[in-house]
N, C-alpha and C positions, 0 to 999 in steps of 0.2 A: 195860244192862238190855234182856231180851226180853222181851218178853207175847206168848205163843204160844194162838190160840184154837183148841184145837186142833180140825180140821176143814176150818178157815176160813181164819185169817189170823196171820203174825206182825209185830210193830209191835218195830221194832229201835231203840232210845235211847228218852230221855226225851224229847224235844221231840215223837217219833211216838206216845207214850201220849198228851202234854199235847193236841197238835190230834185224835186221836181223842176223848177225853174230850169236848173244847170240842163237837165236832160232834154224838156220841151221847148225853150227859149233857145235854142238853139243861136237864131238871130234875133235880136228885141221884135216885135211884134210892133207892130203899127196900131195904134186906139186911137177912137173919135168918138169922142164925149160928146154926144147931144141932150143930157139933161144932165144937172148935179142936184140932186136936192138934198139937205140936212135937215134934220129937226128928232131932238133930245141926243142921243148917243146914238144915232144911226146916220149915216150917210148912202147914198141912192146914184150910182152911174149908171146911165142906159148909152147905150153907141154901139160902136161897128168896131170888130177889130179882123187886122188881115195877118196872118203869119204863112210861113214857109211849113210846107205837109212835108212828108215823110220821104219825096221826092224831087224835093226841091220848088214845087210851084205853091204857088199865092192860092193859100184859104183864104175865107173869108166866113164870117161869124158876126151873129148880131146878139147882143149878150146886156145884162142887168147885171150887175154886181151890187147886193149889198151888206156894207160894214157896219158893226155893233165896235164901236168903242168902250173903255172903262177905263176914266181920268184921261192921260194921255198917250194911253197904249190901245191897240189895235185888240182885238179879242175873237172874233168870230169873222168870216167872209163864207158868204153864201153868193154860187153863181149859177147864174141860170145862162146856157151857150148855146147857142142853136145855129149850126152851120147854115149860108143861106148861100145862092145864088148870087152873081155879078151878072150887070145887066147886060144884054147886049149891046154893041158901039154903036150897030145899024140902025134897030127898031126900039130900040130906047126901053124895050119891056124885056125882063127877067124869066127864061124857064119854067120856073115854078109858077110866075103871071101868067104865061101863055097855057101854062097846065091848066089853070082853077080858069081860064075863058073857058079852055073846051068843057069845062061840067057843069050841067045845068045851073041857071044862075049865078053862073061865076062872073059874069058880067057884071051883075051889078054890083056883088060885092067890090069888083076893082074899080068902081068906077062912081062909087059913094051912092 
């Protein structure tokens, strides 16, 4: 088994997933699956997951995960994580939106 992050780090066998988990899982993490797709030996999650930072408050990540199977074991995990922004409660728009308004054409970008 590999878990590759990709960018970052790869974690080769099971026992380097189990003592990463033990260290960063600290709390279970919260995932929201907004797509699953399969097809041959691959599987595809895209969502949002939120976990506790280094401080105790609520990250938040928008991430792809995906698994390469062989028979009925797990064999490879490639993830793609990209910390994002929580919206604001008021103005309904995120940071990072209100960033790419102020640069030219970032308007229509958000705004299809």
């Amino acid at each position: 088994m590999e878990w590759t992050f990709v960018g970052d780090k790869t974690l080769k066998g099971k026992e380097a997933v189990r003592q990463w988990m033990a260290t960063t899982y600290i709390e279970p993490p919260n995932f929201m699956v907004a797509n699953l797709i399969a097809e041959g030996d691959f599987v595809t999650a895209l969502g949002d997951i939120t976990m506790k930072d280094e401080d105790g408050k609520a990250a938040h990540y928008s991430y792809c995960d995906i698994w390469r199977f062989r028979g009925d074991k797990m064999v490879e995990l490639r993830a793609f994580v990209i910390k994002t922004e929580v919206k604001d409660e008021t103005s309904g728009s995120s940071a990072r939106a209100d960033s790419m308004r102020s640069q030219p054409g970032g308007e229509s970008l958000l705004n299809g």
